[in-house]
Every structure is written in structure tokens, then in C-alpha cells.
N, C-alpha and C positions, 0 to 999 in steps of 0.2 A: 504494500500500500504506500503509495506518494505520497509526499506534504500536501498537496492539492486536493485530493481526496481526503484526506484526515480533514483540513479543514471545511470542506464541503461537507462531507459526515456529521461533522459538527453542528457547521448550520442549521443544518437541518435536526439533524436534533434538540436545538434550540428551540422551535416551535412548538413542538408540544410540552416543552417545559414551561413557556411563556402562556399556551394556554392552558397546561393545568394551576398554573399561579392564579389566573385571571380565574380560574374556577374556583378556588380556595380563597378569592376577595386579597389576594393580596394588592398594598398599594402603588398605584400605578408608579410613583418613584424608584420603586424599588423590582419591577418586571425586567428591566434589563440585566439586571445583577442575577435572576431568575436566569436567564435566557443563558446569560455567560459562563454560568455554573455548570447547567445542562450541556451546553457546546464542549467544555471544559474537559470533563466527564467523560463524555462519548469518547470524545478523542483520545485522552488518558486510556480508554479502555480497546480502543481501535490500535494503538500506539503497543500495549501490553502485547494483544493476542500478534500482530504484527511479527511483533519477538519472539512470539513460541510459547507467552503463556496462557495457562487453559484459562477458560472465560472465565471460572468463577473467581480464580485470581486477582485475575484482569479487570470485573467487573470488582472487588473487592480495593483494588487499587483507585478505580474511576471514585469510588464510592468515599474514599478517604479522603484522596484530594479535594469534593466535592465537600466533604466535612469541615476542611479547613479550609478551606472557602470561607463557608458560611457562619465560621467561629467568629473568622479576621473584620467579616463585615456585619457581624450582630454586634463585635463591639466598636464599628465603628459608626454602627445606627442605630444603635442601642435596641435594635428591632430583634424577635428570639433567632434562634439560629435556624430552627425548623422551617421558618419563611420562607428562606433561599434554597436548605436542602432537601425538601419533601418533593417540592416540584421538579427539582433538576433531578435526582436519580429514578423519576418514572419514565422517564425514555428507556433506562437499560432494564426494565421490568422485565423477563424471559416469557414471553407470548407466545410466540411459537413451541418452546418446551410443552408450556402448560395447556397449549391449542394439543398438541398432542398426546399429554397425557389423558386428555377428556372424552377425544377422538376415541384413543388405545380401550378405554374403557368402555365405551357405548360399545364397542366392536367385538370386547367380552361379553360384555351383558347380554347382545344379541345371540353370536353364535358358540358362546362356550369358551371356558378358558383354556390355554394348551399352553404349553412354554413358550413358540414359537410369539404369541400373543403379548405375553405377559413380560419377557425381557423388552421391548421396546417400552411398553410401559411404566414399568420399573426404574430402567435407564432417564427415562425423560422427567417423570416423578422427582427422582434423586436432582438432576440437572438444575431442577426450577426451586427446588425448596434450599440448593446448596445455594445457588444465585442470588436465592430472596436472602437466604441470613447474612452475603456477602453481602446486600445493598443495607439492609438495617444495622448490621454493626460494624462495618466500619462508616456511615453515615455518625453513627455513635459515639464512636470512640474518638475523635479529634476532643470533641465536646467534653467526654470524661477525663483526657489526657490534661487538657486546656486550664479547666478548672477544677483542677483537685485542691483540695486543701490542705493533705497530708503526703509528706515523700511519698516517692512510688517504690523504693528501698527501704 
């Protein structure tokens, strides 16, 4: 993947970060910082698999960055951090895992479970639920690192 593409990638994933902000009433001031998080992100995690790591890595890396982000600029708008990072890591949501786990299962339900069946399933399951906790905690953890009150030794 080129630089041009990375940053196209981006852009575009900007967009539905700027509309799920605008879904969630955030203020219009503060959309672009939405938008840039999201571009940010995407890239960050286009930029990883690029190099050979696996998505949930990758996605857990976009996910931090995106944390510190939104630490740097909740104190510097004294606005929460969840503002800027809720909206921007819903572009790397895994849909198509989850579009296939749901698939995988209706296709059981109807004609019977066999292995053949059930490892796609399974594989895809795992995919989307490793992904989701890569996007909640390290979304997280900038914010826990940030402001702890007591050594971390």
C-alpha cells in the first residue's frame, strides 16, 4: 500500500467518523478533531497490516493512537475524551467478520451443523470479538495510563 492510498483510506474513513459524531450531538467545533482521529486510525491500522501485522494488532494499535489523541485534546478542550474516541474507532468496527458470523449461523440453523460449517464460523466469531476488545481497550488505556494517580511500579 502507497502513501496515497493510506491517505485516501483515511479520508474516507473520516466520514463516517464525522457522521457518527454528528449522531452522538457532538459539537460542531469539535467534528473535525472527530474526523482526524478517524483518518488517523484507519491509517495507523492500514500502515500496521501493511507491515505484516495481523488486524487485531493493527486495529489495537489504530485504537491507541486514537486514544491518545483524544486524551491530548480532552485536555486541551477540556471536553471528555470519549467525544473524539467513540466516533473515530467505529470505522474499524469488523462488519464483514460479524456479517459472516451471522451468515455462518443462519446456514446452520437451516441445514445442520457439520465441521465443514462450523470452522468458518468459529474462525470469524473469534476475529470480531478479538477486534472488538482490540478497539475498547486500547481506546482505554491511553486514558488509564494518562491519568493514574498512583506509580504504575
Amino acid at each position: 500500500m502507497n502513501l496515497l492510498q493510506l491517505v485516501i483510506n483515511g479520508a474516507i474513513a473520516a466520514i463516517p467518523a464525522v457522521g457518527f459524531a454528528m449522531v452522538f450531538n457532538v459539537p460542531g467545533r469539535f467534528l473535525w478533531r472527530c474526523g482526524l482521529a478517524g483518518a488517523v486510525g484507519h491509517m495507523v491500522r492500514g500502515l500496521c497490516m501493511t507491515w505484516g501485522a495481523p488486524i487485531e494488532w493493527a486495529t489495537f494499535a489504530a485504537s491507541v493512537t486514537v486514544g491518545f489523541l483524544s486524551v491530548r485534546w480532552s485536555r486541551e478542550t477540556l471536553a471528555p475524551m470519549q467525544l473524539f474516541g467513540v466516533a473515530a474507532i467505529i470505522p474499524m468496527i469488523p462488519g464483514t467478520f460479524a456479517f459472516n458470523t451471522v451468515i455462518g449461523l443462519v446456514e446452520m440453523s437451516a441445514l445442520g451443523v457439520t465441521a465443514e460449517s462450523l470452522m468458518p464460523v468459529v474462525y470469524n466469531a473469534l476475529k470480531t470479538l478479538f477486534i472488538l476488545g482490540a478497539l475498547s481497550v486500547g481506546l482505554a488505556m491511553p486514558g488509564l495510563i494518562w491519568y493514574r494517580n498512583k506509580p504504575i511500579i
